[in-house]
PAKOLLUM-415808 format. One line per field, with one value per residue: residue number from 1; residue in three letters; x, y negated, z of N, C-alpha, C, O in turn. Coordinates in Angstrom, 1 decimal. Atoms other than C-alpha are relative to their C-alpha. Last residue first. Example, Ala and Ser with C-alpha at 12.3 -4.5 7.8 and 13.67 -1.06 7.14 Angstrom:
<sites>
num c(2 / 1)
residu c(SER / ALA)
n.x c(-0.9 / 0.9)
n.y c(1.1 / 1.2)
n.z c(0.0 / 0.0)
ca.x c(13.7 / 12.3)
ca.y c(1.1 / 4.5)
ca.z c(7.1 / 7.8)
c.x c(-0.8 / 0.9)
c.y c(-1.1 / -1.2)
c.z c(0.8 / 0.0)
o.x c(-0.3 / 1.9)
o.y c(-2.2 / -1.2)
o.z c(0.9 / 0.7)
</sites>
This chain:
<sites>
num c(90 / 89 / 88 / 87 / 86 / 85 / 84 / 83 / 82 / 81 / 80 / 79 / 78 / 77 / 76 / 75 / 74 / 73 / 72 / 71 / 70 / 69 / 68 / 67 / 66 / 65 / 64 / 63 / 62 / 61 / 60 / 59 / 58 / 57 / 56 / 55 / 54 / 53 / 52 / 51 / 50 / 49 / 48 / 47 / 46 / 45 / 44 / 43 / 42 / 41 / 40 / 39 / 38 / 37 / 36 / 35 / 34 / 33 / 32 / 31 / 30 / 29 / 28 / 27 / 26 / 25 / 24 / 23 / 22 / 21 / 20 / 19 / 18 / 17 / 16 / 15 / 14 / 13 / 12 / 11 / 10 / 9 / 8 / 7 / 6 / 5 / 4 / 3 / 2 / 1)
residu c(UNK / UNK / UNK / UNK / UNK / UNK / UNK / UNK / UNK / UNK / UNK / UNK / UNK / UNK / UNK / UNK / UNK / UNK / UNK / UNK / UNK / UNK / UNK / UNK / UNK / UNK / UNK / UNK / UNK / UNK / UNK / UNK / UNK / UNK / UNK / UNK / UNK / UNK / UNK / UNK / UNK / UNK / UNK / UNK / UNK / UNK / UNK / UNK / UNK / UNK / UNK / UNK / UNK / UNK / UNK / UNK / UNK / UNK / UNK / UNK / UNK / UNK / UNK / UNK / UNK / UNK / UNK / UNK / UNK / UNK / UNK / UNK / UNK / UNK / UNK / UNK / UNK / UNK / UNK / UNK / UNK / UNK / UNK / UNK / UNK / UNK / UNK / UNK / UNK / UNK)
n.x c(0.4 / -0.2 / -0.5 / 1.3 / -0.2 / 0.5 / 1.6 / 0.0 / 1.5 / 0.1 / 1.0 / 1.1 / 0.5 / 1.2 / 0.6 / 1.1 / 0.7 / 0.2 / 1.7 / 0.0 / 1.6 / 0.4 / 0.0 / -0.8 / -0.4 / -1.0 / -0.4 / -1.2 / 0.2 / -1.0 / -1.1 / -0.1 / -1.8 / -0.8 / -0.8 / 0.0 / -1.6 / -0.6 / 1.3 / 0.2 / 0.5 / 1.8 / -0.1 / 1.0 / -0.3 / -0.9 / 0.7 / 0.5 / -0.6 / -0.9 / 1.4 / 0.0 / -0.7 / -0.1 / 0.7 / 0.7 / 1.0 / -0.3 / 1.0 / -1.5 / -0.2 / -0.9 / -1.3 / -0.9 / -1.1 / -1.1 / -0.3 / 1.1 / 1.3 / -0.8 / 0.2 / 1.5 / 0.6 / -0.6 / 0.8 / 0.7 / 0.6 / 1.2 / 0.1 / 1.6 / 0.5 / -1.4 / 0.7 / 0.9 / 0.0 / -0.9 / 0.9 / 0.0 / -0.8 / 0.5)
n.y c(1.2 / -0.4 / 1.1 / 0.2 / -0.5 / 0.8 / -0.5 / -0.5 / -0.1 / -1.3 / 0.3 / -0.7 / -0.2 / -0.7 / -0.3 / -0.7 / -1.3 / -0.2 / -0.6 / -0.9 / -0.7 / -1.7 / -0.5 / 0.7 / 1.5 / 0.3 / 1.1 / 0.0 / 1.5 / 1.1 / 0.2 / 1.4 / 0.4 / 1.2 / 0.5 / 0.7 / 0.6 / -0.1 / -0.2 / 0.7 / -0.8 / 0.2 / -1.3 / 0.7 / 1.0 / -0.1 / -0.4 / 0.9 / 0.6 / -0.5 / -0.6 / 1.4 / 1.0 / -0.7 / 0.3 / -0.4 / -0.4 / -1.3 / 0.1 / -0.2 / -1.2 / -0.4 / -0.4 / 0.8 / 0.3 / 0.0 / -1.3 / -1.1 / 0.0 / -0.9 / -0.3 / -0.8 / 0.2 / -1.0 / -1.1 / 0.5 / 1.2 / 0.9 / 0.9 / 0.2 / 1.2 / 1.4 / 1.9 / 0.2 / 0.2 / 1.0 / 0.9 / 0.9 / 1.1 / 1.3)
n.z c(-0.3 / -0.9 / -1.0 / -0.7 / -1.2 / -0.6 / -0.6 / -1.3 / -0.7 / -0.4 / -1.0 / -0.8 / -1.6 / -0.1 / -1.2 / 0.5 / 0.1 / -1.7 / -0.6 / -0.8 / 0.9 / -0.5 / 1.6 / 0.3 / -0.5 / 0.1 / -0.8 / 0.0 / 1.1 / -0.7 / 0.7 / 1.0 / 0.2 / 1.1 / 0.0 / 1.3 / 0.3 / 1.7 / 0.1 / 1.6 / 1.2 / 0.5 / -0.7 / -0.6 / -0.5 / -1.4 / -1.1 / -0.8 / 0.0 / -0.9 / -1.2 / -0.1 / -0.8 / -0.7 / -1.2 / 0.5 / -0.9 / 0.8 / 0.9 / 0.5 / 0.1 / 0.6 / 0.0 / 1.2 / 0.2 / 1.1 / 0.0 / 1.0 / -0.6 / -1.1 / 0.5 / 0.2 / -1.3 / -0.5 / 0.8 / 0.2 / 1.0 / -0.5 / 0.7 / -0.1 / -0.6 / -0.1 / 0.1 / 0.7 / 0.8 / 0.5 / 0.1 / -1.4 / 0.1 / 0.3)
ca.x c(-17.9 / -15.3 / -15.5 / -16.0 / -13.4 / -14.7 / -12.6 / -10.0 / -9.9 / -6.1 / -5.5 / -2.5 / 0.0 / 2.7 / 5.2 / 7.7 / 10.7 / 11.3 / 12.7 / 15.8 / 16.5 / 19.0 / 18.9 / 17.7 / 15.7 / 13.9 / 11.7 / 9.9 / 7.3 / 7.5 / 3.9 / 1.5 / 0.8 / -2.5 / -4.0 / -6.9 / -6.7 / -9.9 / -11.3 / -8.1 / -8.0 / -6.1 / -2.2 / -1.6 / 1.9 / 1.3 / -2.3 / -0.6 / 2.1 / -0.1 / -2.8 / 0.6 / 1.5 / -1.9 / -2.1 / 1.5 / 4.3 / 6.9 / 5.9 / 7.3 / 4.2 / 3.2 / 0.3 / -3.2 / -5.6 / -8.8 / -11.8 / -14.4 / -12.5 / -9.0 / -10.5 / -10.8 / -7.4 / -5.7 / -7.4 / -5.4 / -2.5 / -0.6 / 1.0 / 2.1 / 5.5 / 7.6 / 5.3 / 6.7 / 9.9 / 9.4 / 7.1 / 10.0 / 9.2 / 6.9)
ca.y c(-0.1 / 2.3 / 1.6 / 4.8 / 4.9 / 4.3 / 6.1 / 4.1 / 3.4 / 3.0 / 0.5 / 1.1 / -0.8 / 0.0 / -1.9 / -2.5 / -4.4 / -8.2 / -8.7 / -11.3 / -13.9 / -16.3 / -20.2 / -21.6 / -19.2 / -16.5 / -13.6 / -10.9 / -9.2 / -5.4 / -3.9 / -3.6 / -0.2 / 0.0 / 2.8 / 3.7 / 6.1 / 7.3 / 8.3 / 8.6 / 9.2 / 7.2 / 7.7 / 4.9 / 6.2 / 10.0 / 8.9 / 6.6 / 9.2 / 11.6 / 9.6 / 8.0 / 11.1 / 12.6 / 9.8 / 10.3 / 8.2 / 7.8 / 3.7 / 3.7 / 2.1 / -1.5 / -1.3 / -2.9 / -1.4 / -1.3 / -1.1 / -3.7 / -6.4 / -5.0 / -6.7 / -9.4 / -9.8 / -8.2 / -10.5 / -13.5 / -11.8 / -9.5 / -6.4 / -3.5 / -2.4 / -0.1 / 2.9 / 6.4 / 5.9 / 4.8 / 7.7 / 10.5 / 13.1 / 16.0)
ca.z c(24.7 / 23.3 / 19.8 / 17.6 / 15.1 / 11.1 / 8.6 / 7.0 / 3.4 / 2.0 / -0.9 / -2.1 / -4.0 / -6.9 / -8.4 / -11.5 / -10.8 / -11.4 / -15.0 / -15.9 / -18.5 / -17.3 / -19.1 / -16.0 / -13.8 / -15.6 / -14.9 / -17.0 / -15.8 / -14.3 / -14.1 / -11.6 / -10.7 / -8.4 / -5.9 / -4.1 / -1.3 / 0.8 / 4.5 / 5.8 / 9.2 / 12.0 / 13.6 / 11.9 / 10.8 / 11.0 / 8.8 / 6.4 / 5.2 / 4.7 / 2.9 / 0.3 / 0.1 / -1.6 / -3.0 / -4.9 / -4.5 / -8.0 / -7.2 / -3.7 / -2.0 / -0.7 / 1.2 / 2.0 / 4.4 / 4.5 / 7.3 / 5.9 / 8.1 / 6.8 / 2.9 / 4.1 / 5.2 / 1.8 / -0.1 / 1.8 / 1.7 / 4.1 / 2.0 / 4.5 / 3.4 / 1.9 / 1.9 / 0.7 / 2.3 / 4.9 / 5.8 / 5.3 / 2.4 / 3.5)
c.x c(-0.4 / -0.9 / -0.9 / 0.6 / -1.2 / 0.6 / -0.1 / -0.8 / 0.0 / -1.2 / -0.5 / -1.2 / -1.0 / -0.9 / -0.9 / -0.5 / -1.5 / -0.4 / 0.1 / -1.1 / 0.3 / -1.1 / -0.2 / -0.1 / 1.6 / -0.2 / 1.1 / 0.3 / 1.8 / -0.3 / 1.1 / 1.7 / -0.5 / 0.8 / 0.1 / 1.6 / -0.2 / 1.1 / 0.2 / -1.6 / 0.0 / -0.3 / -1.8 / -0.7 / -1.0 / 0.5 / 1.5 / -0.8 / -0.5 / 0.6 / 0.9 / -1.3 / -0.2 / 1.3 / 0.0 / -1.3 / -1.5 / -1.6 / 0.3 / -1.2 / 1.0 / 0.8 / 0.7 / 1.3 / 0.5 / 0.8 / 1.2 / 1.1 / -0.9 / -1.4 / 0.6 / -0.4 / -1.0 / -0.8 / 0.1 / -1.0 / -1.2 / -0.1 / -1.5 / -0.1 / -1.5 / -0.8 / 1.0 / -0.7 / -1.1 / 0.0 / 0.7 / -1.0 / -0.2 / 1.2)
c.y c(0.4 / -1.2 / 0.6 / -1.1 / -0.6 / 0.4 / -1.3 / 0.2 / 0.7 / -0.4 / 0.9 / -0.4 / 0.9 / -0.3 / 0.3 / 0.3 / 0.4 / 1.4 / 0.4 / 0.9 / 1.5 / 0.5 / 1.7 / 0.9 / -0.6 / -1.4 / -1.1 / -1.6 / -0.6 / -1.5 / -0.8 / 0.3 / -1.3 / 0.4 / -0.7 / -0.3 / -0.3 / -1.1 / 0.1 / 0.3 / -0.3 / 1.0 / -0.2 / 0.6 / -0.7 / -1.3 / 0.2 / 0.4 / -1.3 / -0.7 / 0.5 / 0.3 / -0.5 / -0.3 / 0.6 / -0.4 / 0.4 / 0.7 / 2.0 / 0.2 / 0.3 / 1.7 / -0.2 / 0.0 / 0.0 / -0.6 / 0.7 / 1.2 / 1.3 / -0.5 / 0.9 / 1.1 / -0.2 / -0.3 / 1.0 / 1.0 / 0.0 / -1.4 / -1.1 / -1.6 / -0.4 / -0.4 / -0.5 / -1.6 / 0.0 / -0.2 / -1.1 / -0.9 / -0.8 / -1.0)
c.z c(1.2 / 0.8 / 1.2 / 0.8 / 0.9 / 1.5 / 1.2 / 0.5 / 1.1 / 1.3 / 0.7 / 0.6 / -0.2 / 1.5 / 0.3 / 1.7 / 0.2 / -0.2 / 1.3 / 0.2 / 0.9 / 0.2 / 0.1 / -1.4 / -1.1 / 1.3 / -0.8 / 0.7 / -0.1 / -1.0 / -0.2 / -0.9 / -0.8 / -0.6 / -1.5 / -0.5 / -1.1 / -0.4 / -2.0 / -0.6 / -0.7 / -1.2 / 0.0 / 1.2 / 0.8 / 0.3 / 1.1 / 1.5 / 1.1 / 1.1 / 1.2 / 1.6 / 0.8 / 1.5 / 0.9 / 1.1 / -0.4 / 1.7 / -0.7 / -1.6 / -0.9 / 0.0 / -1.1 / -0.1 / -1.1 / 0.2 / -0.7 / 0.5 / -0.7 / 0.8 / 1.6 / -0.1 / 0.4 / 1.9 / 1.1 / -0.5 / 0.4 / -0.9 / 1.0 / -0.8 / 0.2 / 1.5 / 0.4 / 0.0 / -1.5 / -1.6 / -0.4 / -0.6 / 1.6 / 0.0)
o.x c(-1.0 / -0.2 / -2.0 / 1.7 / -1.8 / 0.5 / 0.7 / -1.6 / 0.1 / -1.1 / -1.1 / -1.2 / -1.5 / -0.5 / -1.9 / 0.3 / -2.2 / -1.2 / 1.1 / -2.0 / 1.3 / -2.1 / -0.8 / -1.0 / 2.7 / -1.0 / 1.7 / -0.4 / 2.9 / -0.6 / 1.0 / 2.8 / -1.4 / 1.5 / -0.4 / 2.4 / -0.3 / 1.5 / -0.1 / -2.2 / -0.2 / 0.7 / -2.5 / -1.2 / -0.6 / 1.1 / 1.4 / -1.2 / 0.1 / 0.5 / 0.7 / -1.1 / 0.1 / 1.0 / -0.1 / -0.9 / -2.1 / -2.3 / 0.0 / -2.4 / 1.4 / 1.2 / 0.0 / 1.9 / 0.1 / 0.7 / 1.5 / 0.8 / -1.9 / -1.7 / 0.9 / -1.6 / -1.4 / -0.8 / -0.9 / -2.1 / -1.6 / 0.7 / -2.7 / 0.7 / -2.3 / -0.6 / 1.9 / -1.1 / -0.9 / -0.4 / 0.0 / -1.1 / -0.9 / 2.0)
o.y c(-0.3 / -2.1 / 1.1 / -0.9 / -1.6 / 1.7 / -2.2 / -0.7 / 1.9 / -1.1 / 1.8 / -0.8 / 1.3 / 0.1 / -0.3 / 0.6 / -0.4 / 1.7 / 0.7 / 0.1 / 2.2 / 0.0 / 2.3 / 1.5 / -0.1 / -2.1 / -0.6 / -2.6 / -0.2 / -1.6 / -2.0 / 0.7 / -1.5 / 1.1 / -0.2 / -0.6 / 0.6 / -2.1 / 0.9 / 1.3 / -1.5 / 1.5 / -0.3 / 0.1 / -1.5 / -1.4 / -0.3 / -0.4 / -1.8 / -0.5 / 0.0 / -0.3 / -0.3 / -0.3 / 0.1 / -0.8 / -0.3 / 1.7 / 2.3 / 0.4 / -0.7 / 2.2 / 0.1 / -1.0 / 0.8 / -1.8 / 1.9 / 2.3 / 1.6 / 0.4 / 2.0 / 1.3 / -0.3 / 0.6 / 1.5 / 0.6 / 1.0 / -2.3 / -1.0 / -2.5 / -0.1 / 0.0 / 0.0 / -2.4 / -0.5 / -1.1 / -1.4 / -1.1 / -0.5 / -0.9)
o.z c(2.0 / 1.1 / 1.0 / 1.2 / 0.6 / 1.4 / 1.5 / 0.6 / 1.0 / 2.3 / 0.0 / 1.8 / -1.3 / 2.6 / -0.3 / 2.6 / 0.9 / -1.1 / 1.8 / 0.5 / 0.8 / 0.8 / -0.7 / -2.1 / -1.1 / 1.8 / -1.7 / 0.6 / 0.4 / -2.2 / 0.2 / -0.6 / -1.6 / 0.1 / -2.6 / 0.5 / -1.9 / 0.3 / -2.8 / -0.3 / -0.7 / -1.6 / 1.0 / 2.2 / 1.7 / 1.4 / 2.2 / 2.4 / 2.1 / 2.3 / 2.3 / 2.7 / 2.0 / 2.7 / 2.0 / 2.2 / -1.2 / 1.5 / -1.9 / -1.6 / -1.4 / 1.0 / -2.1 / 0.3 / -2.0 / 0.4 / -0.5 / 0.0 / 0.0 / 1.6 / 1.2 / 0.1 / 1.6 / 2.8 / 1.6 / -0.1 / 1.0 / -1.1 / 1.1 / -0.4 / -0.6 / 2.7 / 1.1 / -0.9 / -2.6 / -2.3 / -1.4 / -1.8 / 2.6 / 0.9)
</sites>
């Protein structure tokens, strides 16, 4: 198995992304060559939870400028990764 790092960057906190962790889902930034299968692996030895299911995104690169320089932002991929339910301990 690749290192976890390197498959997810980052956990993406937005506004979508924090509705969307009440229903159970997480919201990641992912290496964009990452596979789901991965991307599951990866989120279960970091969360140390189940995967229940793994959606994923590519957004595409756009192109940037500032001033007269003409530049593109890289190409990117998130996840959305469905976490089974854990029994609360009441």
């Amino acid at each position: 198995m690749t290192k976890i790092f390197e498959v997810i960057r980052k956990p993406l906190l937005t506004e979508k992304g924090q509705i969307l962790r009440e229903s159970n889902v997480q919201v990641f930034e992912v290496a964009t060559w990452a596979t789901k299968h991965q991307i599951e692996e990866a989120v279960e030895v970091l969360l140390g939870a189940k995967v229940k299911s793994v959606r994923t995104v590519r957004i595409p690169s756009r192109t940037k400028r500032l001033g007269r320089f003409v530049g593109t932002s890289g190409p990117r991929k998130k996840a959305y990764v469905e976490l089974l339910e854990t029994p609360s301990a009441e």
